[in-house]
N, C-alpha and C positions, 0 to 999 in steps of 0.2 A: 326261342321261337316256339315252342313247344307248349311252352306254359301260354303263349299266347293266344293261339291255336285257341287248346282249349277252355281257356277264358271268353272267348267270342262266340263258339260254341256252346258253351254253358251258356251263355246271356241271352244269345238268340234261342236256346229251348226253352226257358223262361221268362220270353216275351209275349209267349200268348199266353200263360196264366197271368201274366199283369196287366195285359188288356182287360180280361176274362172278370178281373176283380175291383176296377177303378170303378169308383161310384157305389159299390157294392154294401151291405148293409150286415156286418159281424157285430155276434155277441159273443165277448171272452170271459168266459167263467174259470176262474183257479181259487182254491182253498187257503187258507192263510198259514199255510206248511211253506207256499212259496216264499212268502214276507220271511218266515222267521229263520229260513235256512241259507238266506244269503246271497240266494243264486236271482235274487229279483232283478238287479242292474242289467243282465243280460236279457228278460224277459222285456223288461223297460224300452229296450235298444229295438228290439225287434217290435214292439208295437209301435215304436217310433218311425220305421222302416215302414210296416202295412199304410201309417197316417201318410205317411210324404208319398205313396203310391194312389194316395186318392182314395183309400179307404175308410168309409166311416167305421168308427168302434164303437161299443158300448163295454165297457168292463163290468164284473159283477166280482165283488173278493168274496170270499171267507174268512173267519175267523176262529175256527171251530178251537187249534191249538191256545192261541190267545185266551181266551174266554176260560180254558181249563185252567191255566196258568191262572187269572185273575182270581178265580174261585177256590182253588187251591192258597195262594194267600190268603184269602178270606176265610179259611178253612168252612169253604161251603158244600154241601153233598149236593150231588145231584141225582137225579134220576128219569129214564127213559124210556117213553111209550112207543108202541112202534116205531123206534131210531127217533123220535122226535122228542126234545130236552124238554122237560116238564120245567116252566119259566115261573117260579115267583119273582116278589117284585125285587128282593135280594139277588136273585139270579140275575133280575132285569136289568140293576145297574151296572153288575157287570160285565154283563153283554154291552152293555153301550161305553163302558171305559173304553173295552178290549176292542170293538168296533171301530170307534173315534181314532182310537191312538192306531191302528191298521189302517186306518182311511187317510191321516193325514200321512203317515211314511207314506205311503204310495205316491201321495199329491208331490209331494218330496221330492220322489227318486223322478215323476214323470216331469220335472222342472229344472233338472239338469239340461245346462247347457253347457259344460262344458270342455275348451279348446284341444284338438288333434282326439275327439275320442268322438262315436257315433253317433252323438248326443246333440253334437256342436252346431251352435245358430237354431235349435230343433224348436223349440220356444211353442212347447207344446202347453194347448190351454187344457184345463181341465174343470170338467162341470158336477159337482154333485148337488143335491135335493132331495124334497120327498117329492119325488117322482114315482113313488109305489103305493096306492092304498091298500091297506089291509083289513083282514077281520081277524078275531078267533077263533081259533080250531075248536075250539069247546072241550068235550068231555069223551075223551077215548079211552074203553076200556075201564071207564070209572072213573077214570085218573080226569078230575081239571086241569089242563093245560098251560089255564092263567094266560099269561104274555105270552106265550107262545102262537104263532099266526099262520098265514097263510097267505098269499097272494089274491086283492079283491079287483082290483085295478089299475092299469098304467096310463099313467101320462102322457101319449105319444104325442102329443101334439106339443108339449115344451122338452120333450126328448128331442126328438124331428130338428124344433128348433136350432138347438143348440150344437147339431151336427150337422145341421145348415152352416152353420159359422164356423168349422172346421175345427170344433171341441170335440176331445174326447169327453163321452160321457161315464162319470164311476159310479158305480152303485153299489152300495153296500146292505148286507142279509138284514134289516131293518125295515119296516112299515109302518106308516101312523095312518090313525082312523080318523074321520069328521070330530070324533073327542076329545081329538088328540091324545089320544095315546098312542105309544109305542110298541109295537109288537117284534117280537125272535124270530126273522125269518130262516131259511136253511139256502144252502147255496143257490143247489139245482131248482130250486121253487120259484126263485124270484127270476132266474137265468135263463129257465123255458119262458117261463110266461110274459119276459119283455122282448124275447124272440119273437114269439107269438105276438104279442100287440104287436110289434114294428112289420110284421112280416120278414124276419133277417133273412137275409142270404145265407148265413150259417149260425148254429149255432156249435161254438166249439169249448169243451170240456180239458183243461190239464188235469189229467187224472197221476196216479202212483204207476200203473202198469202201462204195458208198452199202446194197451188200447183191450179191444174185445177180443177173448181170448177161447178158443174152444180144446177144452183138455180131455185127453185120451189117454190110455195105456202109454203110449209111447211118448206121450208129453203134450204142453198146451202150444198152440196153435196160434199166430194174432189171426185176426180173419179182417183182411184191408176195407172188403165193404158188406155191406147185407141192407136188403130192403127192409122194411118195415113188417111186413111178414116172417122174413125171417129173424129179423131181431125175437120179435114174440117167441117163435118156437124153441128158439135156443135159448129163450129165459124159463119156459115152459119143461123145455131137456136138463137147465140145468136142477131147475127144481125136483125134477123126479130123479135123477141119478148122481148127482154131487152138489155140493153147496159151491154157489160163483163167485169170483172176486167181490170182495168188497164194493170195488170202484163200477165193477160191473151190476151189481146188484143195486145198488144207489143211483149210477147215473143211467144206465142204458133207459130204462122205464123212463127216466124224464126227456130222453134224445128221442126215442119213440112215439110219446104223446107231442113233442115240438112237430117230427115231421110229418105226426098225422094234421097236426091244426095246422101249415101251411109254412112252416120252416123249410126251407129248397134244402138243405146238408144239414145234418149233425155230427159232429167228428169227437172221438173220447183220444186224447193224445198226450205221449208222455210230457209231465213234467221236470223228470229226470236228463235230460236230452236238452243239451245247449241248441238251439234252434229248432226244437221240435217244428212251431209252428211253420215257420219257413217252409222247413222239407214235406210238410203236411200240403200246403199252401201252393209252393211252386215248384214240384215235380211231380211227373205221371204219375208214379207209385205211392206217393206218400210214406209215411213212415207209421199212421194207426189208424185205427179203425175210422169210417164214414157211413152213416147211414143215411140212404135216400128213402123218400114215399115209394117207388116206383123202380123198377130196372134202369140202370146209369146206358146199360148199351141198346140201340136202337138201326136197324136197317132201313136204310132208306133212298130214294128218288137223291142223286145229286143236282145241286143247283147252282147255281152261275156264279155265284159267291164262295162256291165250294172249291172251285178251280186250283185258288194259291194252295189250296192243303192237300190234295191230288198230284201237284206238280209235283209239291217235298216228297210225296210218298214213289213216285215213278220214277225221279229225276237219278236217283242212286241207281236203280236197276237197269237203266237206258243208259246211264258212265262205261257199266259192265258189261253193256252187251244183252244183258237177260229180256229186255223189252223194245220194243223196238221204239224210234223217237218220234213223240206225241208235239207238235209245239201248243202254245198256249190255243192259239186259232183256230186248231183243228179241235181242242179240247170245248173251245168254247161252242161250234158248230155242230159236237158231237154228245154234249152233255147230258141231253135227253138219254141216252143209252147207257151213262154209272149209275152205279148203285154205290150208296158208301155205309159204312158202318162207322157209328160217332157214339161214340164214349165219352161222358162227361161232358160235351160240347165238342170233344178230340176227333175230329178225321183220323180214324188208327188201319183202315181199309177199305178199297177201293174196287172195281172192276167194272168189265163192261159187257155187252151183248147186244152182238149184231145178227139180224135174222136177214135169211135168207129164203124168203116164201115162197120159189120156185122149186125147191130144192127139201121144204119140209125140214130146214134145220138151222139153226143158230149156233152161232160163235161166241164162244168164252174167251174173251181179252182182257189185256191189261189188270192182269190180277197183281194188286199190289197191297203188300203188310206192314204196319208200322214195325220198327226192330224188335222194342218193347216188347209186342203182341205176337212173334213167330210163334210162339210154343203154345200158345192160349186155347190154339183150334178156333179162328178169325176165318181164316180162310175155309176151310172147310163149312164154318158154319153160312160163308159168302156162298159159296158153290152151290149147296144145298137150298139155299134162298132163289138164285138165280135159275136153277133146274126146275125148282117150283115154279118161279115165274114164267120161262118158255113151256111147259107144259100146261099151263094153262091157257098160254095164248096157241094150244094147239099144234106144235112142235111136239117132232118124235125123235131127233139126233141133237145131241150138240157135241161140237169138235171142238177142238184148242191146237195150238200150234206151239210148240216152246222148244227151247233149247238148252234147258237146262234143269227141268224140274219134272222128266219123264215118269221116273217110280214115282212120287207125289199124285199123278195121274194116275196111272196105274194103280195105285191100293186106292182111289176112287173110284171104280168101276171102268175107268177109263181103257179103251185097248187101240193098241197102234195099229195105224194102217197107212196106204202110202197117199201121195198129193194129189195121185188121180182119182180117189174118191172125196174131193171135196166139190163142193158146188163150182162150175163153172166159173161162175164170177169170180170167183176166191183163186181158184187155178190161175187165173189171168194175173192174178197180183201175186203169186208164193215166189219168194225171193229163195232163186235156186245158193246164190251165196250164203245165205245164212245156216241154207240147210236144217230147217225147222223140221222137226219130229211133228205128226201127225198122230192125234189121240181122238177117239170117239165114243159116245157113249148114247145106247141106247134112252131115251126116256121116256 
């Protein structure tokens, strides 16, 4: 009974990130470390999961291992400008063996259908093309670059297409020009910039490390999200005081440049991690790094539509007594008066405030926190919004009533006092049962 419990439980928290993400528009980029180390089947499974949820995909591989390996047979050398592989036409066609033969294993693993395994009836189509135009890079540092390219142009509109028809789209680190030729693209290059054309809802990265990491004396850090401002500074920190991840130094700059040109998420998340994306995808926390253009938490005016995720967040504390019970009618009657604070799209805190203009002072109610978010300083940061706000509409007291979260008051300026100094109207209503503590605070 227990297992079931929390089976129903798990499925209802992760009902509204599967709303949140139906229709939605991801680009998955991973390295061809994933292909060659075996753990692909299980990557497979879970992209198979996103599609049957109503997500379109676009895939992008690499091949960077591949291509060493082929060139090594060939006992070819290579050499490297700025991280970028200097492509003769020897190099060329190894890149395209090593690409071909990565692009169709994939095609491969994503056309399993088979019986009692995750896979089954899945009858996933899969689209590849030159869907990229490219140029040359030209001449960096002296060095000609040759084949070696860069992203000129995307196809969105035969991309678009083909995830109209509920294709996966795969794209591989390749571009050809109007001359047809062939150019060497690199993972993160082709990964942002068809984020970019399509406008994706995310774009996301399987990186080596657990995501964006900030290292200290006392060791490194993941940091779950950062704006785009702070991404900069802390590529800018790590450059003057230690040298950054690999995986940091390579992709964050391209997660950056996606969500300054119009990508809504960028996320760098392990590859090593059976389900990464999953636990990235549909739980609050995630499991690595996301970065937005903008701050994810925002306070605001609640709205009529807000209501179901208001109740979740009250309906525990009203079981126990801590609030007093709100039904949905009063809430809807009364809605003008929340304020909510939405993270990510998440209702994670709630409150209210009722004035009383005879009396020169407003009431702090219904203060309620997602469980997640207790320790965050949510509430605090609610208080503090809401004291703003009756002070500007010309309020000098606001009071609270609770029964159960007195010191919490108290180390916010809050001081007790008894039921006869509350506004008359409010007198009328103090439910001597419950015996609600009385808190005030100047403002």
């Amino acid at each position: 009974m227990k297992s079931d419990t929390e089976f129903v439980t798990w499925f209802r928290s992760v009902t509204p990130h599967i709303h949140a993400s139906r229709g939605k528009l991801f680009v998955i980029a991973f390295g061809g470390e994933v292909v060659e180390d075996g753990k692909f089947i299980e990557l497979v499974q879970d992209f198979n999961l996103l599609a049957s949820l109503g997500i379109r995909l676009v895939l992008v591989h690499g091949a960077r291992p591949q291509i060493e390996s082929r060139l090594q047979a060939e006992q070819l050398e290579t050499s490297y400008v700025q991280d970028r592989r200097v492509t003769d036409a020897p190099t060329l066609q190894c890149v395209k063996e090593a690409v071909g033969k990565v692009r169709v294993e994939i095609e491969a693993l994503l056309s399993m259908g088979l019986p009692n395994s995750p896979m089954a009836n899945a009858a996933i189509r899969v689209a590849s093309g030159n869907f990229v135009t490219a140029r040359p890079i030209g001449v960096l540092e002296g060095v000609d670059l040759q084949y070696t390219g860069e992203v000129r142009r995307i196809n969105t509109t035969a991309i678009l297409d083909q995830l109209g028809q509920e294709t996966v789209v795969l794209l591989s680190p390749l571009g050809y020009s109007p001359t047809g030729e062939i150019f060497n693209l690199t993972l993160e290059n082709t990964a942002a910039e068809v984020a970019i054309a399509l406008q994706a809802d995310k774009l996301i990265f399987l990186v080596d490390t657990p995501g964006i990491q900030q290292h200290t004396e006392a060791g490194a850090t993941l940091l779950p999200e950062l704006t785009v401002h702070q991404g900069k500074a802390l590529l800018t920190a790590m450059e003057t005081t230690s040298q950054p991840d690999e995986d940091t130094r390579i992709y964050l700059p391209w997660a950056l440049y996606a969500c300054e040109k119009g990508v809504k998420r960028a996320h760098l998340v392990s590859r090593h991690v059976d389900g990464a994306l999953l636990l990235e995808l549909f739980t609050h926390s995630g499991i690595g790094s996301m970065i937005t253009r903008g701050p994810l938490q925002i306070i605001r005016q609640a709205r009529i539509e807000d209501i179901g995720a208001i109740l979740q967040l009250i309906e525990p504390l009203e079981n126990t007594g801590i609030l007093v019970r709100r039904s949905r009618e009063l809430l809807e009657m009364e809605i003008e008066r929340f304020m909510v604070v939405e993270h990510d799209n998440m209702i994670i805190a709630c409150a209210a405030l009722y004035p009383f203009p005879d009396d020169n002072a407003c009431e702090l109610a219904c203060l309620a926190v997602h469980p997640d978010y207790r320790k965050a300083g949510i509430g605090r940061i609610l208080i503090d919004h809401l004291e703003d706000q009756a002070r500007k509409q010309g309020y000098r007291r606001l009071f609270v009533l609770t029964t159960r979260t007195a010191h919490w008051f108290v180390e916010r300026g809050f001081s007790e006092t008894t039921p006869d100094q509350l506004p008359q109207q409010k007198q009328n209503l103090y439910n001597y049962q419950r015996r609600s503590k009385v808190f005030v605070k100047t403002i």
